[in-house]
C-alpha positions as CSV (number, residue, x, y, z in Angstrom):
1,X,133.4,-115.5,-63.0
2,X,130.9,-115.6,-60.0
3,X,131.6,-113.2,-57.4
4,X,131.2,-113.5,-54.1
5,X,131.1,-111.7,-50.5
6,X,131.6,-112.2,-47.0
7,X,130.5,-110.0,-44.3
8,X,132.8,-109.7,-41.7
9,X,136.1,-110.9,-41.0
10,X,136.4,-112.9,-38.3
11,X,136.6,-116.7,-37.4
12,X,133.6,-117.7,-39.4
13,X,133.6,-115.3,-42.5
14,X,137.1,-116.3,-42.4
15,X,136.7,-119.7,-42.3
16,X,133.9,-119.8,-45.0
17,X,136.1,-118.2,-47.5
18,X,139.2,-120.3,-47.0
19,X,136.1,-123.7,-47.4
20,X,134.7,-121.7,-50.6
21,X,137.9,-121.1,-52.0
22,X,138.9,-125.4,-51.3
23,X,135.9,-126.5,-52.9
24,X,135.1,-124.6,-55.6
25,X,136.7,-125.9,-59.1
26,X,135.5,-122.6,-61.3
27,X,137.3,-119.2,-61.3
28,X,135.6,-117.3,-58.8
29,X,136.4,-113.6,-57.1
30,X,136.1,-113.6,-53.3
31,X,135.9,-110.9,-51.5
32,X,135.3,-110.1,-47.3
33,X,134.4,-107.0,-46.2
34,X,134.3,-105.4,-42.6
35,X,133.9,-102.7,-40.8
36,X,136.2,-102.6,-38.4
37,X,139.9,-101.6,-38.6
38,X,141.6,-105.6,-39.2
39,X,140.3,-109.0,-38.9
40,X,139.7,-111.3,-35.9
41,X,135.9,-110.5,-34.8
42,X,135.3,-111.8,-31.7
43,X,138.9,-113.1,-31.9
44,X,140.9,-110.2,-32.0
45,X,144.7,-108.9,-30.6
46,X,145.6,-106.1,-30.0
47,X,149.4,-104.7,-30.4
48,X,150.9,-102.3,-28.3
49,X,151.7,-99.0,-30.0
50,X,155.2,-99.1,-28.7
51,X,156.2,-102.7,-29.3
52,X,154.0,-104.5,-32.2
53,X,155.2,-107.7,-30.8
54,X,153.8,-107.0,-27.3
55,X,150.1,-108.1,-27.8
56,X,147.3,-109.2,-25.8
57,X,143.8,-111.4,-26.9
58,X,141.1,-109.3,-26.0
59,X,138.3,-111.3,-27.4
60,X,138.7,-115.3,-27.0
61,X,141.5,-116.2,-24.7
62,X,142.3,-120.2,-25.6
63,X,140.3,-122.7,-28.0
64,X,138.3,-125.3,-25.7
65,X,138.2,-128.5,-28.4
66,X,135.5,-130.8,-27.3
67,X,135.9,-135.0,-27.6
68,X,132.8,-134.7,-30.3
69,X,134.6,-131.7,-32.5
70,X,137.9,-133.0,-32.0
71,X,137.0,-136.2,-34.1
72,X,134.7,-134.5,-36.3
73,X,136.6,-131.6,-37.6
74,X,140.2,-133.2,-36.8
75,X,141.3,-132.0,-40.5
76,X,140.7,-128.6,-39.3
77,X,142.5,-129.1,-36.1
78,X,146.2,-130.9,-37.5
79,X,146.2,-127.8,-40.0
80,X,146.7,-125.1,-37.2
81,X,148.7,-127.2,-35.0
82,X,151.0,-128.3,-38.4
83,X,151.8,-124.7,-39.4
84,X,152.2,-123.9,-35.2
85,X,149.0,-121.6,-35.2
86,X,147.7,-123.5,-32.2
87,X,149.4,-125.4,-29.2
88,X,148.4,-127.1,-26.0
89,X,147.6,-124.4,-23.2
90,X,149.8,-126.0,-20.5
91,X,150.3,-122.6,-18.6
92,X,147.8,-123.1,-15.1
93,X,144.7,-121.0,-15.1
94,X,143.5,-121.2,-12.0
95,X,139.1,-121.3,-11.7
96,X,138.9,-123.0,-15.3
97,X,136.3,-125.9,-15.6
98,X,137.7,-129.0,-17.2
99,X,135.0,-131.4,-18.6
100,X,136.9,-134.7,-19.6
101,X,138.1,-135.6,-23.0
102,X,138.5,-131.7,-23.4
103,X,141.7,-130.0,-24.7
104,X,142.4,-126.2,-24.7
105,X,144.3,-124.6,-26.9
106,X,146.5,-121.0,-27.6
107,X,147.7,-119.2,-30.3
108,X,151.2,-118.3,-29.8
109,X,150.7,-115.5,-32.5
110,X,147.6,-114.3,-31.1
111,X,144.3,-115.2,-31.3
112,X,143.6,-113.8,-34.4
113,X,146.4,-115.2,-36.4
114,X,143.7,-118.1,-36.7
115,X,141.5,-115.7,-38.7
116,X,144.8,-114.3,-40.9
117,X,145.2,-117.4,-41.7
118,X,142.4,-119.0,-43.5
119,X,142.0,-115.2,-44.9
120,X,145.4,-115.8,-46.7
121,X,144.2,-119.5,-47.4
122,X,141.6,-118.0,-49.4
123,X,143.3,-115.7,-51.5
124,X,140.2,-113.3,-50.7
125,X,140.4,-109.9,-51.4
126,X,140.2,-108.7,-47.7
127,X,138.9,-104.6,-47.1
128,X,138.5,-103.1,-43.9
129,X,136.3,-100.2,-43.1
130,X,133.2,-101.7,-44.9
131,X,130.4,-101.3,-43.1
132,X,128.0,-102.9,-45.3
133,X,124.2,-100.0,-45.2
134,X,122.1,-102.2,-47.3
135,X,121.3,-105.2,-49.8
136,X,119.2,-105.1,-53.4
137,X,118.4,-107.0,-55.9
138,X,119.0,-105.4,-59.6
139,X,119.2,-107.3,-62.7
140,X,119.9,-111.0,-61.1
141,X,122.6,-109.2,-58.8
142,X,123.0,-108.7,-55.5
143,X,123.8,-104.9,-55.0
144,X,125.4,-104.3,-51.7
145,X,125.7,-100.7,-50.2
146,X,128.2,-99.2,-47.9
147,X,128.5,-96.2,-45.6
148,X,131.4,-94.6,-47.9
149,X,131.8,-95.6,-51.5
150,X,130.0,-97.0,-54.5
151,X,128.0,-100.0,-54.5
152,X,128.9,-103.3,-55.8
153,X,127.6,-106.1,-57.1
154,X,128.1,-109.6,-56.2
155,X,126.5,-112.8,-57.3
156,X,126.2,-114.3,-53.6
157,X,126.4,-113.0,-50.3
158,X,127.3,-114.8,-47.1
159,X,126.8,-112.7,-44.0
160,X,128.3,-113.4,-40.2
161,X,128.0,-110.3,-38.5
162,X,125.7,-110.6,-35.0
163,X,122.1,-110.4,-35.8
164,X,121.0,-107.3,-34.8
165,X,123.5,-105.9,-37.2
166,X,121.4,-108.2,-39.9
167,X,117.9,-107.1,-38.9
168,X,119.7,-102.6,-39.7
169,X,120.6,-103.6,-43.5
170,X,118.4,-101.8,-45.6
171,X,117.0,-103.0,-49.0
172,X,115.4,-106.1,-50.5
173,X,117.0,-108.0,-48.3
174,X,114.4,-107.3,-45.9
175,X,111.6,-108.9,-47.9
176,X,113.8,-112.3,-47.9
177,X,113.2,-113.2,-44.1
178,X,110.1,-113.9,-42.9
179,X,107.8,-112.7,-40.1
180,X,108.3,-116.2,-38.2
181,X,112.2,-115.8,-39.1
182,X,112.2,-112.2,-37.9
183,X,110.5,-113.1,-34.1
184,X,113.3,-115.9,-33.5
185,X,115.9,-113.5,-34.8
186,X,114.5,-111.0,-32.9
187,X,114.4,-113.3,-29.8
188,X,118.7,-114.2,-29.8
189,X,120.1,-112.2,-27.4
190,X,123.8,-111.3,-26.8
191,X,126.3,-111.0,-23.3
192,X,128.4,-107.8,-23.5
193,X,131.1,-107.3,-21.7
194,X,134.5,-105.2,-21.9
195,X,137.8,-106.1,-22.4
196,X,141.0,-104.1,-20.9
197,X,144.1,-104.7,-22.8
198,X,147.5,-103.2,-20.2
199,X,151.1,-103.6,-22.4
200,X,154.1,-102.9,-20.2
201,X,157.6,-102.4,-21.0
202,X,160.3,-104.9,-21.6
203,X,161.7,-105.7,-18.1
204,X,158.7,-105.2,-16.3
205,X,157.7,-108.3,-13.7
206,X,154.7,-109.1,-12.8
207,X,155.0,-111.9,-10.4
208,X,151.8,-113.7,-9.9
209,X,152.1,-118.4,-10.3
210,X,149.4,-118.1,-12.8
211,X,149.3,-117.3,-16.2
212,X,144.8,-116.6,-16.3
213,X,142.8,-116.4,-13.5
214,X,138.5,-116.7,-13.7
215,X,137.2,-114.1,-10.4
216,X,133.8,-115.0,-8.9
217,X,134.4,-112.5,-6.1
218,X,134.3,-109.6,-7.6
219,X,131.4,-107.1,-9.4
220,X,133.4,-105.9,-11.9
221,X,136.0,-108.8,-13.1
222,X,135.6,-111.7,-14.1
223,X,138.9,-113.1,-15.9
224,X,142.5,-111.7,-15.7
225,X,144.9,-113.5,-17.7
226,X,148.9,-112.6,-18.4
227,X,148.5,-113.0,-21.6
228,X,152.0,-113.6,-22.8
229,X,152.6,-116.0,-19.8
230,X,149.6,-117.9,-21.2
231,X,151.0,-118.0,-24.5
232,X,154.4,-119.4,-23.1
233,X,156.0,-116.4,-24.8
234,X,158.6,-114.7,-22.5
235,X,161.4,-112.5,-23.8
236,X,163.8,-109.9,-22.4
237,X,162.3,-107.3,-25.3
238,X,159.0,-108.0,-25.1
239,X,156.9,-106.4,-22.2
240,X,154.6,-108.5,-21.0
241,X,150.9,-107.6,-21.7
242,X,148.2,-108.2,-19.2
243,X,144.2,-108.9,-20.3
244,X,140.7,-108.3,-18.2
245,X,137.7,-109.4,-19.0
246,X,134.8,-107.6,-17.0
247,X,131.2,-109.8,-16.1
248,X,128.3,-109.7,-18.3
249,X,125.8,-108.2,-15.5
250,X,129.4,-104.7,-15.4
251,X,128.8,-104.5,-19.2
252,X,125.2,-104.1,-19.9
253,X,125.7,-101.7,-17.0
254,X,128.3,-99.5,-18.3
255,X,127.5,-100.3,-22.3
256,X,126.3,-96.6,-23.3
257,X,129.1,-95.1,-21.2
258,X,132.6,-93.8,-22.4
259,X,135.2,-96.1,-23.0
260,X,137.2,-94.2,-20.6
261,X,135.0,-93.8,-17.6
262,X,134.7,-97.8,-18.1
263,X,138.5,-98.0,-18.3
264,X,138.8,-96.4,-15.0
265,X,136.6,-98.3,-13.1
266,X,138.5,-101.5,-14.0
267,X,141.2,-99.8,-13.1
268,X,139.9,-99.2,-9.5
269,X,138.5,-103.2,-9.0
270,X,142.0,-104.2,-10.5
271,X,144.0,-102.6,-7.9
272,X,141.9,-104.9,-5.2
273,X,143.2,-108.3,-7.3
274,X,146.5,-107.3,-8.1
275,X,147.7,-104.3,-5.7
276,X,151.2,-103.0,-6.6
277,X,150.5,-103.3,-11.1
278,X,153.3,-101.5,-12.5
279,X,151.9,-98.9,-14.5
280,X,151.2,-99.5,-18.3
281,X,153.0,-97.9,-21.3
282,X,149.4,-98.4,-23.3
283,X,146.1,-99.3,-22.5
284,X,143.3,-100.7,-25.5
285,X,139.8,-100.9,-24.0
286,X,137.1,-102.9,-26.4
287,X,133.7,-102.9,-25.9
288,X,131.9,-106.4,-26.9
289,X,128.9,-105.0,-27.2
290,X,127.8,-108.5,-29.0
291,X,129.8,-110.9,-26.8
292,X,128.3,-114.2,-27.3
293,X,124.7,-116.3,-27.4
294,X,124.0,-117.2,-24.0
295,X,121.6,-119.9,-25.4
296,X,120.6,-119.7,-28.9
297,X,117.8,-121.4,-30.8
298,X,118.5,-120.1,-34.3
299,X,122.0,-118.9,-35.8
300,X,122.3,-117.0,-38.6
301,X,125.1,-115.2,-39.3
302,X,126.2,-114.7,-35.8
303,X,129.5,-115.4,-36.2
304,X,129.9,-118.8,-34.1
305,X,132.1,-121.4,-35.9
306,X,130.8,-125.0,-36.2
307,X,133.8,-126.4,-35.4
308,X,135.0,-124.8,-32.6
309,X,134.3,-123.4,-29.3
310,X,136.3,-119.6,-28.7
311,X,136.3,-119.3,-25.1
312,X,137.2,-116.6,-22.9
313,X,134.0,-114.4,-22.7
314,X,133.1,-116.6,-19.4
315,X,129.4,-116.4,-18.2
């Protein structure tokens, strides 16, 4: 039985292994691996630790489905609308940019209830806390190292982390990618940015006639959405859970500095958008230290789906 991996856990390694699993008539073992806590990537929710229903998207905030993609990857599409994943964003965001023949797209669930899905699609075996240290080759096998455990071997190897992450891995994996490969790999560049997750309690109001909102007047913000507004989920015991999404040009600023320095500040720009925010029950700050590709020329492993454009890192 071949046996295969997948680096990282969100939308593409996701994705892949759901595709592998589809296509592939033999017995084969999957397995994804990532380093972080649960899946989602780039297209994660948080929950509140007081109410797990209470969530907010703190990476991509809607699904922007382009005339081209929506014809070419319409399978793709009728899946996560049939099994009510996705639905038409019809709550007003006030700033967004509308090219015609485009249609945007939540996930009621949460963002990453895309990702859980094609996980479970694939019947991978899913481990968290992977981070993956370095890649050899012994005896026709791919040995794969990670910062706590024993190494394993796997027949192939698919990874979708960021790049840079790539370039750290250690081993003969190093010796696959040329000098020419290395320079445009070297060359991709990544926005950061932070994202401020604020879950209230149940009863709480926050009375604004939008459900997202994209800033261009302030340093610090850039996109404030009421998350659960946008989702069209309202509910006398769920709290409603407000997202910020700071500019690129705040988070290469404030990317080496604490998480609750950063947190603060955002705090202080918020209070000039929305004065009067009820205070929060619980706050998750996450640093997107690889955001997105502002304008890639090579993609390898960077963990951008072919079929479908994540939006809400606006630049």
């Amino acid at each position: 039985m071949a046996r295969v991996l997948i680096v990282g856990a969100g939308v593409t390694g996701s994705l892949c292994a759901a595709l592998l699993r589809r296509q592939t008539s033999r017995p084969l073992y999957l397995a994804v691996w990532d380093k972080a806590e649960d899946s989602g990537g780039r297209m994660t929710t948080a929950s509140s630790p007081h109410n797990p229903q209470c969530t907010a998207d703190l990476g991509a905030q809607y699904i922007t489905c382009t005339p081209h993609y929506a014809k070419k990857h319409q399978r793709f599409y009728d899946e996560l609308l049939a099994h009510g994943i996705l639905r038409p964003l019809t709550s007003p965001v006030e700033g967004m940019v509308m090219k015609d023949g485009d249609c945007n797209f939540v996930a009621p669930r949460g963002i990453s209830s895309i990702i859980k899905h094609y996980l479970k699609e694939s019947g991978a075996e899913v481990y968290f806390r992977h981070r993956v240290t370095q890649i050899s080759l012994r005896n026709d096998k791919w040995e794969v190292s990670k910062q706590t455990g024993s190494p394993e071997q796997f027949d192939l190897i698919v990874l979708t982390m960021p790049v840079p992450q790539i370039l750290q891995l250690q081993g003969d994996i190093t010796n696959l990618i040329s000098e020419c490969q290395r320079q445009q790999l070297e060359a991709v560049s990544y926005s950061s940015r932070y994202a401020l997750g604020l879950f209230y309690e149940a009863g709480t109001k926050i009375d604004v006639p939008w459900a997202g909102q994209y800033i261009t007047s302030n340093p610090c913000i850039r996109f404030v959405s009421i998350d659960n507004k946008k989702r069209n989920i309202e509910s006398s015991e769920i709290g409603p859970s407000l997202v910020i999404h700071t500019t690129v040009p705040f988070g290469v600023t404030y990317l080496e500095h604490s998480i609750e320095d950063v947190q603060e500040l955002i705090f202080q720009q918020l209070e000039n958008i929305l004065p009067g925010l009820p205070q929060p029950i619980a706050t998750k700050c996450q640093k997107w230290r690889h955001s997105q590709v502002p304008s890639p020329n090579m993609i390898l492993g960077c963990g951008k789906s072919p079929w479908m454009t994540a939006t809400g890192f606006p630049i």
